[in-house]
C-alpha positions in Angstrom: 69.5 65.2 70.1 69.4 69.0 71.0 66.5 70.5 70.1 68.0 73.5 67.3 65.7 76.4 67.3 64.3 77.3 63.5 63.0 80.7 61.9 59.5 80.3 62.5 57.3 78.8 60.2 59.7 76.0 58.6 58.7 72.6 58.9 58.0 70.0 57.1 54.5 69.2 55.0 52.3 67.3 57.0 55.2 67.1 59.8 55.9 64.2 61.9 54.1 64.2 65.0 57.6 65.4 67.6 57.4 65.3 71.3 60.1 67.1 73.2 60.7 66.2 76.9 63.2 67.5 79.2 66.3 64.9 80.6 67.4 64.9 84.1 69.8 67.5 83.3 67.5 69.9 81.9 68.3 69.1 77.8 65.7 69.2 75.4 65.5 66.1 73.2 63.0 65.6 70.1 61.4 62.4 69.2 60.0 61.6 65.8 57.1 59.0 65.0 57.6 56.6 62.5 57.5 58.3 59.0 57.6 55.5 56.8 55.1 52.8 55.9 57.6 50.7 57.5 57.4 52.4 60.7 61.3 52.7 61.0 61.6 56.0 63.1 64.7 57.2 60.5 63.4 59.2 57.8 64.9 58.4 54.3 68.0 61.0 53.2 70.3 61.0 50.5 73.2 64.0 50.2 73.4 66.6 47.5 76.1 64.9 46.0 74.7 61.9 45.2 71.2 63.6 43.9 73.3 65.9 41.7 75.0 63.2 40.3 72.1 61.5 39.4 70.7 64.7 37.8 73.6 65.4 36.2 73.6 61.7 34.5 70.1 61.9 33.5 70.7 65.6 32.1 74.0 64.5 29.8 72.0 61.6 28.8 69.5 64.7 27.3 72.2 66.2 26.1 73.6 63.4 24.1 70.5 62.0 22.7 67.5 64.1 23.2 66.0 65.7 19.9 65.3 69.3 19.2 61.6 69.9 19.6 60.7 73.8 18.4 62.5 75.1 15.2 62.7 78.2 17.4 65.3 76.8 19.4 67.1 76.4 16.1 66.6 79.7 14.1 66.0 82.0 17.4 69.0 81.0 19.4 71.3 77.9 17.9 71.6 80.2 14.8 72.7 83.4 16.3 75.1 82.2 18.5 76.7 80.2 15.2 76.8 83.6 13.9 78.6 85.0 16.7 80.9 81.9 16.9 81.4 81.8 12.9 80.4 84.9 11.5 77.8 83.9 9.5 74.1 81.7 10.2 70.2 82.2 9.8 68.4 85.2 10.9 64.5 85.4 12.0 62.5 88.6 11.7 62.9 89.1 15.6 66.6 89.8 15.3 65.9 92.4 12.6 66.7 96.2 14.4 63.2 96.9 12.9 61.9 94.4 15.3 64.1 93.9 17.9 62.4 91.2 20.3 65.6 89.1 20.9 68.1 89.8 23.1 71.9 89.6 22.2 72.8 88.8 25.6 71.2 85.4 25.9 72.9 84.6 22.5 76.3 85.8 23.6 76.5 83.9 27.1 75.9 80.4 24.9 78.6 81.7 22.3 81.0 81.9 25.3 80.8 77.8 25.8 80.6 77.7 22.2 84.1 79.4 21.4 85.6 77.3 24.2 84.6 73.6 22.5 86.1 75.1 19.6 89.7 75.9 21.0 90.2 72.2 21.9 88.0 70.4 18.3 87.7 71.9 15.1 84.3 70.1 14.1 81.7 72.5 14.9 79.2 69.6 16.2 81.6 69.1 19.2 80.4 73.1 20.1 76.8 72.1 19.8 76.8 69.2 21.9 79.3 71.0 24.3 76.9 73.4 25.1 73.9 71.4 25.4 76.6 69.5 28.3 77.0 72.8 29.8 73.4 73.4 29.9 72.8 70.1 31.3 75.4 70.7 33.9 73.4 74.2 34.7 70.4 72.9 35.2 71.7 69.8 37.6 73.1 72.2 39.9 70.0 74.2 40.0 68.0 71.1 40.5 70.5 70.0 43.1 70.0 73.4 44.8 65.9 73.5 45.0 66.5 69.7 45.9 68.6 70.5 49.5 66.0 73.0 50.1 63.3 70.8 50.3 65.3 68.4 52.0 66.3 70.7 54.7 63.4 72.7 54.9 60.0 70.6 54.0 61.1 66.6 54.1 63.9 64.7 52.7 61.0 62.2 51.7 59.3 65.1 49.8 62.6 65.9 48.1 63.3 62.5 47.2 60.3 62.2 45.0 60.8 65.2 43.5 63.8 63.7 42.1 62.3 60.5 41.1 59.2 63.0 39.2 62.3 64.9 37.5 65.2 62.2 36.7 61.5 59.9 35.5 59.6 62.4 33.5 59.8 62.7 29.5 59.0 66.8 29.8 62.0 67.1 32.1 64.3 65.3 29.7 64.0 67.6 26.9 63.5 70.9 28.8 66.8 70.4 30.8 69.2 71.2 28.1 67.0 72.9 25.8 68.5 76.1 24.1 65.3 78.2 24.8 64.6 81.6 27.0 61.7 79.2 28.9 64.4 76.4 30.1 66.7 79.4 31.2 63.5 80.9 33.2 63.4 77.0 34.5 66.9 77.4 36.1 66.7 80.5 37.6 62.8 79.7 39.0 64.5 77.2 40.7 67.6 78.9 42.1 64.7 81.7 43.3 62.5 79.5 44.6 65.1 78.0 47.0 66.4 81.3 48.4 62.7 82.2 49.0 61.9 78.8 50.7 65.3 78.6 52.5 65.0 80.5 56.0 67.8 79.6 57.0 70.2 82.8 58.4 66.9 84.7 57.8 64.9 85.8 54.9 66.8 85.3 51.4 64.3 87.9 49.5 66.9 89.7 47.8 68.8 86.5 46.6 65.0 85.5 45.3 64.2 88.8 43.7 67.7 88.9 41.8 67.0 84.8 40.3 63.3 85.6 39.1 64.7 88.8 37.6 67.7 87.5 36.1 65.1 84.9 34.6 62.7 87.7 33.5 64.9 89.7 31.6 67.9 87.5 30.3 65.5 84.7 29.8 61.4 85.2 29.1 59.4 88.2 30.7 56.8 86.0 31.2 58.5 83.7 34.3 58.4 86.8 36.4 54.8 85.9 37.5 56.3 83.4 39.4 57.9 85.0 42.1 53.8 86.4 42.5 53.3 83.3 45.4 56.5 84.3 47.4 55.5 88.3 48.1 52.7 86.7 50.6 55.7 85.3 52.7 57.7 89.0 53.1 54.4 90.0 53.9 53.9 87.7 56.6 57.2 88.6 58.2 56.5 92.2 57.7 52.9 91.4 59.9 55.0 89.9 62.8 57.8 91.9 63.1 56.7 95.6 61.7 60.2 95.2 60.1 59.5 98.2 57.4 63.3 99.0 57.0 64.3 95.3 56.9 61.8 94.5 54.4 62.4 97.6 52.3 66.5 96.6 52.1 65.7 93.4 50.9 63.3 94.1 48.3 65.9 97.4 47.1 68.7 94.9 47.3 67.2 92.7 45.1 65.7 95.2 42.1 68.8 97.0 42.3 70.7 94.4 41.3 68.3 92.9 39.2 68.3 96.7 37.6 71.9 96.2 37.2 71.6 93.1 35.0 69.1 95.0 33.0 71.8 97.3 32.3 74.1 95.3 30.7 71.3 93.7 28.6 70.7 96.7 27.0 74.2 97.9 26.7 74.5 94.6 24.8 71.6 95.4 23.0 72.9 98.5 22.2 76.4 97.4 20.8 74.3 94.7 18.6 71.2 96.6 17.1 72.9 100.2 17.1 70.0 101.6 19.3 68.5 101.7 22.3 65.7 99.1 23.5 64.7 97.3 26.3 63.9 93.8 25.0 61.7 91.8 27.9 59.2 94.9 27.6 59.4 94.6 23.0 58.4 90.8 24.0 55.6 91.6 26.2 54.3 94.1 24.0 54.0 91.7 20.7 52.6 88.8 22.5 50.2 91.0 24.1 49.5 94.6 22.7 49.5 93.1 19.3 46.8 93.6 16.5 45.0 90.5 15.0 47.3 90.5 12.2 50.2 90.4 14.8 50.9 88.3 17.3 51.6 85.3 18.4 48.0 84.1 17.8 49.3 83.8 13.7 51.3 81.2 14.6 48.1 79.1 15.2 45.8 78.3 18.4 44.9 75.4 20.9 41.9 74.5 22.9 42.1 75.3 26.7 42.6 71.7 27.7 46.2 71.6 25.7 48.3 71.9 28.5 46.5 69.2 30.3 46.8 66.6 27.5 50.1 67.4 27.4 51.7 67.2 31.1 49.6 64.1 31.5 51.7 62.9 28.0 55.1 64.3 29.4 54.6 63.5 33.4 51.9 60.7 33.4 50.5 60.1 36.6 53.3 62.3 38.2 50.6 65.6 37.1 48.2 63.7 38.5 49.7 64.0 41.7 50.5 67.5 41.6 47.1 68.5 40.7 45.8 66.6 44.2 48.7 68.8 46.1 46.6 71.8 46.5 43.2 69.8 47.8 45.4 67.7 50.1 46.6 70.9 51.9 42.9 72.2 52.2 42.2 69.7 53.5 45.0 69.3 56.1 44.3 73.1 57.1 40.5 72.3 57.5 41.1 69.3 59.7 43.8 71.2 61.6 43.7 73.1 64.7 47.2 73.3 65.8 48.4 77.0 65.0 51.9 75.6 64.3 50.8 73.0 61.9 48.2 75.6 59.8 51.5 77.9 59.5 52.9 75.3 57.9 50.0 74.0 56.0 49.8 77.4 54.8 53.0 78.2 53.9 52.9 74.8 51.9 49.8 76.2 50.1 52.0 79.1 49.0 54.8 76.8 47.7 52.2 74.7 45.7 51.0 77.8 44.1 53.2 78.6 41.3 52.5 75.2 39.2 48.4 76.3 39.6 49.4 80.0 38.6 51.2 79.0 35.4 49.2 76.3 34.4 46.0 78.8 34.6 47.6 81.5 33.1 48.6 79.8 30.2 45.9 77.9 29.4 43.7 80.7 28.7 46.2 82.5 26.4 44.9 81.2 22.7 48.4 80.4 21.2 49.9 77.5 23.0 53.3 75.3 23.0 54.7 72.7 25.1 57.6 74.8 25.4 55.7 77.4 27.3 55.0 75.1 30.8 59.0 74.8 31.0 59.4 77.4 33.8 56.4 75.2 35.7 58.3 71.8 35.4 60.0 72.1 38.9 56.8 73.4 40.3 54.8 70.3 39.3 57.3 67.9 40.2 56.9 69.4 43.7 53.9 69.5 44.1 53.6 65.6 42.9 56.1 65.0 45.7 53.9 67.0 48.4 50.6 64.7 47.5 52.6 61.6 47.4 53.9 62.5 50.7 50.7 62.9 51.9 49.3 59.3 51.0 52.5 57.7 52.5 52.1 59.5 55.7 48.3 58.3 55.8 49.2 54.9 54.7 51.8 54.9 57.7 49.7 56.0 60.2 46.3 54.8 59.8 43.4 53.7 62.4 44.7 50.3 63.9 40.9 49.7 63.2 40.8 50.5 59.9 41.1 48.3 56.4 44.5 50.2 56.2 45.7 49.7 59.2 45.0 45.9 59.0 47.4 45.3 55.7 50.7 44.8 56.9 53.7 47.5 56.0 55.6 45.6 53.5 52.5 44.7 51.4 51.9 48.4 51.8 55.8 49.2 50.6 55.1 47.1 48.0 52.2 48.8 46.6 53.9 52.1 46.6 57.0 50.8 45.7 55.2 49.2 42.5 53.3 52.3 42.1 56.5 54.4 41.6 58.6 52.1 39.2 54.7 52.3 37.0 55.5 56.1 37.1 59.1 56.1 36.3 58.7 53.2 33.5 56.5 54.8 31.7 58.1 58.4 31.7 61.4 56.4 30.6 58.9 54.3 27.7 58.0 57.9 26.8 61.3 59.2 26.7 63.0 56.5 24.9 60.4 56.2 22.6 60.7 59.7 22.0 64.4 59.6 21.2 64.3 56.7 18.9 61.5 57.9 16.8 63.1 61.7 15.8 66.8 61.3 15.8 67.0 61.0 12.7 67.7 64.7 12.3 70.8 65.1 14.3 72.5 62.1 13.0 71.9 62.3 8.9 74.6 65.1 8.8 77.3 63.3 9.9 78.6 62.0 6.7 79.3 65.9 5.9 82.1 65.4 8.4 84.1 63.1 6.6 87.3 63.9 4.2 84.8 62.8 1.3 82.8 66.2 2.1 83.9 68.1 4.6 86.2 70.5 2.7 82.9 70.6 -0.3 81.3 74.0 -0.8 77.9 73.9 -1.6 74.2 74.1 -0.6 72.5 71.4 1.9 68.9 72.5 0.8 65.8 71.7 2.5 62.1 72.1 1.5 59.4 70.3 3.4 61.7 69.7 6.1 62.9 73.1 6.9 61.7 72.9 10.2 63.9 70.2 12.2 67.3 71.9 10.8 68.8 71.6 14.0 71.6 74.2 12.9 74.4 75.3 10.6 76.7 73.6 13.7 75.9 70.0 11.7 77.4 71.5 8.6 81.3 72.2 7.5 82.6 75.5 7.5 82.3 75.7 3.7 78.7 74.7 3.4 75.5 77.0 4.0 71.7 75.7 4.5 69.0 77.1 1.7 66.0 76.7 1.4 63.7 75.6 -1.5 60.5 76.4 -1.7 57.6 73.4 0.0 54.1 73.9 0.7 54.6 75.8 3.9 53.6 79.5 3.1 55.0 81.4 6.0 58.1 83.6 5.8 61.4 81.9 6.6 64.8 82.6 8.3 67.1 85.2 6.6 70.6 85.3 6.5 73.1 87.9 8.8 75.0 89.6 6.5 78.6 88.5 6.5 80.2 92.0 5.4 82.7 92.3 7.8 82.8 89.1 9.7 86.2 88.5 8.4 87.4 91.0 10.9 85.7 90.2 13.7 82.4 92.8 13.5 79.6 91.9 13.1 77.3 94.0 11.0 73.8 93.2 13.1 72.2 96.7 13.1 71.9 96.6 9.9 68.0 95.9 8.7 67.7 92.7 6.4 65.6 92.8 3.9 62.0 90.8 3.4 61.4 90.6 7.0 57.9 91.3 8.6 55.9 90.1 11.9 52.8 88.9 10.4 54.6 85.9 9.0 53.9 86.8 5.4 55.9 84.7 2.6 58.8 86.5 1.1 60.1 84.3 -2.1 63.4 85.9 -1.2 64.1 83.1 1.1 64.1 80.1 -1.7 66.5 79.4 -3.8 66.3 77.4 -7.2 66.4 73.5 -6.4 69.8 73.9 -9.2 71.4 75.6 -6.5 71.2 72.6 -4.6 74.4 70.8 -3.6 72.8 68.5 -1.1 69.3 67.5 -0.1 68.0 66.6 3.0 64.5 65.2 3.2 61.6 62.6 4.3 59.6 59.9 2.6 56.7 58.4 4.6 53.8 56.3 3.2 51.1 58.1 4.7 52.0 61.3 2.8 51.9 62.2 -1.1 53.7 64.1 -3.2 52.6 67.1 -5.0 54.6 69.8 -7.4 56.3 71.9 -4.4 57.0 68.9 -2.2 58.6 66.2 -5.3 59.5 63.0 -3.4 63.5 63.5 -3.8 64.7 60.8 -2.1 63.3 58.3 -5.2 64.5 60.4 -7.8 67.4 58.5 -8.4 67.9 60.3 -11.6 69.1 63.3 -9.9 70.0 62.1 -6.2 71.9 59.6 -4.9 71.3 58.9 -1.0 74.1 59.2 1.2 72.6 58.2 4.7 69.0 57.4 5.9 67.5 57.2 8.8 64.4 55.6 10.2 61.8 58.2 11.6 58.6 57.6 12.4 56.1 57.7 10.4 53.2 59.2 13.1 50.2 58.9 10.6 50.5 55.5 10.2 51.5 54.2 13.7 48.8 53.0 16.5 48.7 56.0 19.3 50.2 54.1 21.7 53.6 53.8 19.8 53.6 57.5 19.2 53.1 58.0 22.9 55.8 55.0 23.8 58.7 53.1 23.1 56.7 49.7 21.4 59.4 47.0 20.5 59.7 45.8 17.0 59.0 41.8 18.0 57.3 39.5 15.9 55.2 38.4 19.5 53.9 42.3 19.3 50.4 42.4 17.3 51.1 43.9 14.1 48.7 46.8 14.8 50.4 48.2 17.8 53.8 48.2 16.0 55.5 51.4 14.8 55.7 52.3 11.8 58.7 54.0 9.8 59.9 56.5 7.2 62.9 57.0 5.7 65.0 60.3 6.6 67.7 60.7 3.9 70.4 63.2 3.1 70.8 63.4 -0.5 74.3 64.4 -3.1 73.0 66.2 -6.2 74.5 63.2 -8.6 76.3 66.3 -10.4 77.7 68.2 -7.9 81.6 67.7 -7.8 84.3 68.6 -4.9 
């Protein structure tokens, strides 16, 4: 084939030995070595059609089934989009105009999905698990996007595990259609980190600045670090070519426009909270200007090692790889002496860096959630694909004289091949066992649907379990969450006021009352358990009952259940079947066996219709 000249400095990780030789004629050809352990000289492909369908079935599978993890997916961003869809849901502290650390905009762009759903199906649970498909459709074709790249511009082996560490892992399940600023910054980190990596027609800096800001501002401040391991790259161009005025045009291009987004953030802002602010910098400023009794340090603290734990819970031995990336390609640059292949190693080290970055960055900060390594997921899964890369290429081209080279290629595919379906079973154990252990909260409402209840008005209360309400889109239009007062002593989501929703404003500048940020109790929050139409809450064996959290669900006196749910009851199960999908069989010891609660919604046996 004819050799196709590239900007220099793409190639693949650990490239393929090529030899070019001239024909008769005077054409260039390229040959590649064997690149599998198979030693077939065709390396492995698969189109961007068929990878984004396979993200798109494993993301609408999330969407469908995975449950809400962070109560501030629910009050922070579920809730004020049902309040711009419905005029009316539950307001934190941080949507107060005293406050001001939430951004309209993010809420509005979900409420546009949201209104849609609702033209074609009146039950509002259709608009919550319509968006979650829409999100789930966002972040396929962002995945699909980053996953070309690679292809095209590192390996399509190296892209093909990437897909295997995201379609596999439990952490990329749940973050994929999560309703948070951190999956957003996710999406666009992706869409920037394939214009920066592409070279293709040039430099893409501007289309990479414009992603990382739209993900910085619209989404979470924070993910802007990540565009920190790119800058190197313009530099390097900049060395080579003394291109000031190119370089300068890109990097304009791309803060104008990012500049330009900013704009209409805080004209929304504006139009919302009456005033003037510039959210991403309020955000940046609480988490990190704060006093001690500010702060997201209030909220509780974790030991450094947190994220660890976690990733190796969420990604299994898929983090393990991605940890080995970086000391591969150290070594591959030490043992290196071919200019061409250090530019690559190097530029390799530059795309491994953003996982290392954010992983160090955050496990230093004191206050810690799983929530928080979101934006990273992509970069690990790369990562994990650049080290496995690695070992196939050594396991494919070993020293004939070597115990490596002595085992013959299909015991080695086999190996590997067994090596990945461990990986991807146990990510899927992790997942499903995930899914089928904490359901429970997005399918007790469902009877609330039906013509017994749907037209009630009335209170579905919550006290101990306040915290997995996954939003006023699982009740009827007539019914309105409350709270009752549990042993949790921290100050709970308001209420937007409703004056004026009938018309279509919505009164959100004005300043609720009982809201602070040092998450101080305000008893304005509760109401009287009399109030109570409904009752959702938990019975587990492992836990007690005290005055402020009264066991409801076996007061038959004053409740009758209308639907349970199992839910698992984590202090009583084995660690392994918290971590993993364990089957209920008689043939499993009895130990390693989960163990269950009861998740009920409850009718007040005097409330009437």
């Amino acid at each position: 084939m004819d050799v196709v000249d590239r900007t220099e400095g793409v190639a693949t990780v650990f490239e393929q030995e090529r030899t070019i030789k001239a024909t008769q004629d005077g054409n260039k050809v390229m040959r590649s070595s064997p690149s599998s352990i198979l030693g077939t000289s065709k390396p492995f492909d698969l189109s961007s059609v068929a990878a984004f369908s396979v993200f798109l079935s494993v993301n609408l599978l999330a969407s469908t089934y995975a449950p809400i993890q962070d109560c501030d997916e629910v009050f922070n961003y579920w809730e004020p989009t049902h309040y711009i869809a419905h005029g009316y849901g539950l307001q934190t502290w941080e949507y107060s105009p005293e406050y001001a650390i939430r951004s309209w905009l993010y809420a509005l762009i979900h409420a546009i999905p949201s209104k849609v759903a609702a033209a074609f199906v009146s039950k509002k649970v259709f608009e919550f698990y319509f968006v979650r498909g829409v999100l789930g459709l966002i972040c396929a074709g962002c995945e699909t996007r980053l996953f070309s790249t690679i292809s095209r511009t590192m390996d399509p082996r190296i892209a093909v595990v990437f897909l295997l560490a995201m379609v596999s892992s439990s952490g990329m399940f749940h973050a994929s259609v999560a309703y948070l600023p951190s999956s957003f910054a996710m999406y666009t980190a992706m869409m920037g980190a394939a214009a920066f990596m592409c070279l293709r027609d040039g430099l893409k800096t501007t289309e990479g600045i414009v992603w990382f800001g739209i993900g910085a501002t619209v989404g979470w401040p924070f993910s802007a670090a990540l565009i920190l391991p790119f800058i190197p790259d313009e530099l390097a161009y900049l060395k080579r070519t003394a291109d000031i005025t190119g370089v300068a045009s890109r990097v304009l291009g791309g803060v104008l426009r990012t500049l330009a987004v900013v704009s209409l953030q805080v004209a929304v802002d504006l139009l919302f909270y009456g005033k003037i602010v510039f959210v991403p910098w309020r955000i940046v400023s609480y988490n990190i200007l704060s006093s001690s009794s500010r702060g997201p340090d209030i909220f509780g603290t974790e030991p450094w090692h947190f994220y660890i734990r976690n990733l190796l819970l969420n990604f299994n031995a898929w983090f393990l790889f991605a940890m080995c990336a970086g000391p591969f390609l150290g070594l591959q640059l030490i043992f290196t002496r071919l200019s061409t292949t250090r530019r690559t190693t190097l530029r390799s080290m530059m795309i491994s860096t953003p996982f290392y970055m954010w992983l160090a960055i955050f496990s230093v900060q004191p206050h810690k959630e799983e929530r928080f390594m979101y934006p990273a997921y992509p970069f690990l899964c790369l990562n994990a694909a650049i080290a496995m890369h690695t070992v196939l290429n050594y396991l494919g081209h070993p020293s004939p004289k070597s115990i490596i080279g002595k085992v013959p290629a299909k015991v080695k595919l086999a190996l590997v091949g067994a090596l990945v379906l461990a990986i991807a079973t146990v990510g899927i154990l992790r997942t499903v066992g995930t899914v089928s252990a904490y359901s429970a909260p997005l399918d007790v409402y469902r009877p609330l649907e039906s013509p017994e209840y749907a037209d009630m008005q009335g209170n579905v209360c919550l006290g101990k379990e306040w915290y997995r309400f996954p939003s006023s889109y699982f009740l009827p239009k007539n019914m309105r969450p409350k709270f009752v007062k549990s042993a949790f002593d921290g100050l709970l989501p308001g209420e937007f006021s409703e004056a004026g929703s009938a018309s279509g404003i919505l009164p959100t500048w004005l300043i609720p009352p009982g809201m602070n940020d040092q998450n101080i109790e305000d008893p304005g929050k509760h109401v009287d358990v009399g109030h109570c139409s409904f009752m959702v809450d938990s019975n587990f064996s492992g836990s007690d009952d005290s005055m402020l959290e009264p066991n409801y669900i076996v007061d038959g006196k004053n409740w009758e259940q209308i639907e349970c749910h199992k839910f698992l009851d984590s202090s009583q199960t084995h660690p392994l079947g918290r971590i993993l999908w364990i089957p209920d069989w008689e043939i499993i010891p009895a130990k390693f066996r989960r163990q269950w609660g009861r998740y009920c919604l409850l009718r007040r046996k005097s409330a009437t219709g």
